[in-house]
N, C-alpha and C positions, 0 to 999 in steps of 0.2 A: 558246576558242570565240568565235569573230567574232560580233557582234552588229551590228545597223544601228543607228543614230542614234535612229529611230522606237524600237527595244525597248530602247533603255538610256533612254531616257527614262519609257517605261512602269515601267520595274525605279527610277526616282525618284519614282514617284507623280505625274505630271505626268497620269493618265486615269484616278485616282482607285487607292485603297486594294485594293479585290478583284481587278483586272487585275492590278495590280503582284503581290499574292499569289501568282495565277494562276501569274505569269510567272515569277515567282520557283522554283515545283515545278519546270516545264519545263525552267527551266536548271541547276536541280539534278541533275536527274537527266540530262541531257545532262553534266555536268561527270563526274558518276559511271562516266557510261560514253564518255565521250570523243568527242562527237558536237566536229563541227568547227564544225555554224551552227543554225538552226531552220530549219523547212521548213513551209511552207503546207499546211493540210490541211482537206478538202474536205466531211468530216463526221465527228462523234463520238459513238459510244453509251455511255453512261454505268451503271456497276455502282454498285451501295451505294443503293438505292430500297426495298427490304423494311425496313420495321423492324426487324424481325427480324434482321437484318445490319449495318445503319446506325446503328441505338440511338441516345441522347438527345443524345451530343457532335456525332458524323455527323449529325445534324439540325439541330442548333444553328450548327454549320459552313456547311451548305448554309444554310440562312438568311442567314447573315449575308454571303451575298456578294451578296445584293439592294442597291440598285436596280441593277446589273451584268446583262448581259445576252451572250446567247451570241449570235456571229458569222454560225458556220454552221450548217446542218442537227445539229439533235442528239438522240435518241433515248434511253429510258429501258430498262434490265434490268426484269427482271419485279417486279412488288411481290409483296407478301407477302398479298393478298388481289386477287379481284374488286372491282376499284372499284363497278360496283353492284349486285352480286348478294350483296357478303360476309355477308349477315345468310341467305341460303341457304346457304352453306360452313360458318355455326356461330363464325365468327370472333369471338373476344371485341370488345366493344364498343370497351375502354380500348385495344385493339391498333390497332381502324378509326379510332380518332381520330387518332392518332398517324400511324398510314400516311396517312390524308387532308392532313397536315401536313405530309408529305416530299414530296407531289403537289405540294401548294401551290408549296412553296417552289422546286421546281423550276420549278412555271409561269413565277411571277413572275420567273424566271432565262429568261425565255425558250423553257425546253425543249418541245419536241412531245413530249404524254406519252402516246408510245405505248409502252406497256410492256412490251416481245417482246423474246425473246433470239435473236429473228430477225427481226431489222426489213430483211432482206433478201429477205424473203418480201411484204413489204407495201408496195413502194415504194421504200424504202431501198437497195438494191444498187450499191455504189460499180464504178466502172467497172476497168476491165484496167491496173494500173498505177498508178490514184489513190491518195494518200497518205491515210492516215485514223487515225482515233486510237481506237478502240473496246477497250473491256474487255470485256466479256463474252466468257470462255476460250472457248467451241464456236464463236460466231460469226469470230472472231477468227482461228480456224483455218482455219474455211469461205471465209473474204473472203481470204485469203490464198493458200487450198491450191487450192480452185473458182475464185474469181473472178479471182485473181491482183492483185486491191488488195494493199495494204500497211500493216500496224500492227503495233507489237509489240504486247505482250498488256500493255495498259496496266491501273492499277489506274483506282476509281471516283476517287479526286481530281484524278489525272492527267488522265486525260481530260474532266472537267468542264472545269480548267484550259486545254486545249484546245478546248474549246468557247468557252469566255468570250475566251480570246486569237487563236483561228484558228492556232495553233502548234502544233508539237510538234519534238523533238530529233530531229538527222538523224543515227540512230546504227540498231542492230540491223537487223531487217527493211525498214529503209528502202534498206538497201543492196543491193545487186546484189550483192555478193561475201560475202553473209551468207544469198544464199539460197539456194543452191547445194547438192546433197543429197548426203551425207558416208555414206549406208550405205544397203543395197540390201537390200532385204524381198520374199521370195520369197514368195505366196501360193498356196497348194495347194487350201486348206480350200473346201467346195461353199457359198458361199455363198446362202442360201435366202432371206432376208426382210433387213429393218431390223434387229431385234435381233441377226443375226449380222454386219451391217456396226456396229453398236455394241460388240458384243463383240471383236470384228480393232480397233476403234479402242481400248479397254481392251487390249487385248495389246500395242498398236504404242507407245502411251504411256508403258507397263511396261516393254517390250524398250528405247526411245530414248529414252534422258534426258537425253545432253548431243546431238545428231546431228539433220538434218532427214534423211528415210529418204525412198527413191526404191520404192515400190511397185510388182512385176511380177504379173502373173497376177490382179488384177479383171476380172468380166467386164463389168461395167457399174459406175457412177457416176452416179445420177443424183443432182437436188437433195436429193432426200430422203436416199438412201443418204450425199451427202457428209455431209449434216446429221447423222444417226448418227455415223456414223465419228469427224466432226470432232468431238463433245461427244465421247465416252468417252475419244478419246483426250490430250485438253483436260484431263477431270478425272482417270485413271488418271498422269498423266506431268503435265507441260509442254510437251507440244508446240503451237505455236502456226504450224506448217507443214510438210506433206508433199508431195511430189511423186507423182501416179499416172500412170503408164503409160498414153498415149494420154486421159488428160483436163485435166491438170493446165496449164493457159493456156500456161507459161513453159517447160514442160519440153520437149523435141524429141526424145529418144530419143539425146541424145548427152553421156548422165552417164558420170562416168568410173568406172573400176571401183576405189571405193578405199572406203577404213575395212571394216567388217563385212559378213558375210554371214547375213543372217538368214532363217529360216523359217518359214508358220503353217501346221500342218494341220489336219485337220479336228478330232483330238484334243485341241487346244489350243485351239481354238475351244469343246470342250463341256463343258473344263474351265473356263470363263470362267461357263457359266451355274450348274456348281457351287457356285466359289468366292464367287461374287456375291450367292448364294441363301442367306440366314441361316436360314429356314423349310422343310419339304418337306410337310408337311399342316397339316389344320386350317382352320378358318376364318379368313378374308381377310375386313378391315374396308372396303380401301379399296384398288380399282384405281385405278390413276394413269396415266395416258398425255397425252405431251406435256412431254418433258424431253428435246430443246429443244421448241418450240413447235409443234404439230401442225400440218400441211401439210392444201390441202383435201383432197388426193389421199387423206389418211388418216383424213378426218370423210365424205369418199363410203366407203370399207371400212368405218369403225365404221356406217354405219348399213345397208351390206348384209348385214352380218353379225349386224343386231340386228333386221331389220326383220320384227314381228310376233313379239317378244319379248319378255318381261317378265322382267326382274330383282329377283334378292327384298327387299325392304325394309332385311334385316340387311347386305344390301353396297350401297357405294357405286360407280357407276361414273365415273370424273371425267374427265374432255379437258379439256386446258390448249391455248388457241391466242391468237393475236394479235385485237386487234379486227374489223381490217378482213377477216382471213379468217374470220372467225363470223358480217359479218353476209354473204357470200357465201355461205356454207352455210347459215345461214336462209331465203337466196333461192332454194337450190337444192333446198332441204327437205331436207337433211340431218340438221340439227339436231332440227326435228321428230320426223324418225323415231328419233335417239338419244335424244330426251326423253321420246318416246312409248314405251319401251323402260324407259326408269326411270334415264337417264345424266342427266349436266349436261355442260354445256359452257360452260365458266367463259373469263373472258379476264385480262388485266394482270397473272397470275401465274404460278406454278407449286408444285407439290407441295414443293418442297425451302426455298422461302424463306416458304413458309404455316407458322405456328405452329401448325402438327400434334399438336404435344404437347398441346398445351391443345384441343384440339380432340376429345378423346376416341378418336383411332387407334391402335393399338398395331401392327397387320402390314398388310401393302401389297405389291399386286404391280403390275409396272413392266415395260415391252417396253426399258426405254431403261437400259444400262450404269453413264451418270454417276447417275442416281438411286437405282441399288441401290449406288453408290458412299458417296454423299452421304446418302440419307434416315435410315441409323442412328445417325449421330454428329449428321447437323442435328437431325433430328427424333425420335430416340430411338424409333423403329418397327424391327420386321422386316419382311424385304423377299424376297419371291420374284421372280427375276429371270428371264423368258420370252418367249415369243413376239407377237405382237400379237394371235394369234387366240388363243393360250390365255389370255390377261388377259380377253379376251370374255366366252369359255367360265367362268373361274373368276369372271368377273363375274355370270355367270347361273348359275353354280350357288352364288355365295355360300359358297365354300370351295375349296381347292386339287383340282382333278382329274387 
């Protein structure tokens, strides 16, 4: 792998101790997978911020790569609480102190700590083609599959390490001949809402494991619906890019017709909310929406559908979104009328990296695929997996309807 003069110098400690570390991952794993040079890159979001994920080594780590500072634009994964609401979510105390210490130490590294697993929603949106180093699986898919950027699906030290260097390896999705789509996915099924563009992303992730798949027959794509898609099918598989039919930036309609031929109807689609669904009755502790980070498009719907309703004490209703889209919804009165309803609308987290265990929840129901994926093994809950309007609905009745 060619190197310039500038980054073998860096790899001698000649810009100090944590660069060189930095630089060190980068070319490791460029060596691993046979990248020829490093390549500049133009922003990074960074996994491993929940404590709950990070723990006491991954804290110790990010510390110690202070006084070191990041290059370019660099964005945080969701923590593991409301930075200041966590004493309304129940969060043990000895948890907030410790998450307030992975904030820190990120500060001091430079990072903007906005904490959204969609910092493409908030400002962040890398351009058609820019090179970027971001972890977080759903985003990762979305910047790639929607916006036509480029990253592989780096881990959290990776792309820290790309942050503090301005680097990353010119290997996988950075290539043109790596993004090309090797198997054709027929789509039959009627899609209705977000949760069935979440569910076709859990199928698409399950069907393509080693393949990027070339998507026919969606009838729309929007941001929200990518957003869906791209988390299920992010945490159901590996896939870190697809191609759709009339949306996908790079794709032209001139894929060639090779590898597999796959299909989703509608039956497989509602075998998705079975299989996902650990619960069918009973009372529900805790609705959860916003896995990935909620859109306003879907805090204007949560509060039409709440508006002049009361939800009962025994259930909780929770929206997980990004900061700067909460406080546009406070401006639009959104949130009001979700609070006025009996919800919260939390920010800098999500349901899956909150220490839920300790928080008194045992069942939860979710509009979103990757969290009925994820919340039973992270957070050791049951998980009813539905609609956005029946998560409403079993929010105001306080048990499954």
């Amino acid at each position: 792998m060619y190197l310039t003069n500038e980054q073998e110098a860096v790899l001698k400690g000649e810009e100090g101790w944590a660069k060189k570390k930095c630089l060190e991952i980068i070319v490791g794993l460029g060596e691993i997978y046979g990248a020829d040079r490093l390549i500049p890159v133009a922003s990074t979001q960074i996994s491993g911020v929940s404590y709950k994920t990070l723990g006491e080594y991954g804290l110790q780590w990010v510390e110690s790569l202070a006084p070191a500072k990041v290059v370019v634009p660099s964005t945080l994964n969701p923590a593991g609480m409301d930075l200041c609401f966590w004493l309304e979510m129940g969060v043990p105390e000895d948890f907030a102190a410790k998450q307030m210490r992975v904030i820190r130490a990120y500060e001091r590294l430079g990072v903007i700590t906005l904490c959204s697993c969609t910092p493409y929603l908030a400002g962040f949106a890398p351009r058609f083609g820019e090179h970027v180093a971001w972890s977080e699986s759903s985003a990762v898919c979305f910047v790639n599959s929607f916006l036509g950027a480029r990253t592989n699906r780096e881990g959290g030290p990776s792309a820290l390490a790309s942050a503090i260097t301005g680097l990353t390896a010119n290997y996988g999705l950075h290539l043109n001949e790596n993004r090309k789509p090797t198997t054709i996915v027929k789509v039959s099924a009627k899609l209705g809402g977000l949760s069935d563009y979440s569910a076709l992303g859990y199928l698409l992730g399950k069907m393509v494991q080693r393949d990027i798949p070339y998507l026919r027959g969606l009838p729309s794509l929007s941001v929200d619906e990518a957003k869906a898609l791209s988390a299920a099918a992010a945490a159901s598989g590996n896939l870190a890019l697809f191609h759709a039919e009339g949306f996908t930036p790079e794709s032209r309609g001139d894929v060639v017709e090779v590898g597999e031929r796959l299909h989703v109807d509608d039956r497989d689609l509602k075998g998705v909310y079975e299989e996902l669904s650990t619960i069918h009755s009973g009372k529900i502790d805790l609705v959860a929406i916003g896995c990935p980070h909620a859109s306003l498009a879907e805090l204007e719907s949560a509060a039409a559908l709440l508006k002049g309703k009361k939800i009962p004490p025994t259930t909780k209703l929770w929206f997980f979104t990004s900061l700067p889209i909460k406080v546009l919804a406070e401006r639009l009165g959104f949130v009001a009328v979700i609070e006025g309803a009996g919800g919260k609308v939390f920010t800098d987290c999500c349901m899956i990296v909150a220490p839920l265990e300790r928080m008194g929840f045992t069942t939860m129901a979710v509009n979103s695929a990757k969290a009925a994926v994820y919340a039973p093994t992270a957070s050791r809950v049951d998980v009813v997996f539905t609609t956005f309007e029946k998560c409403v609905d079993i929010a105001l009745e306080g048990r499954l309807v």
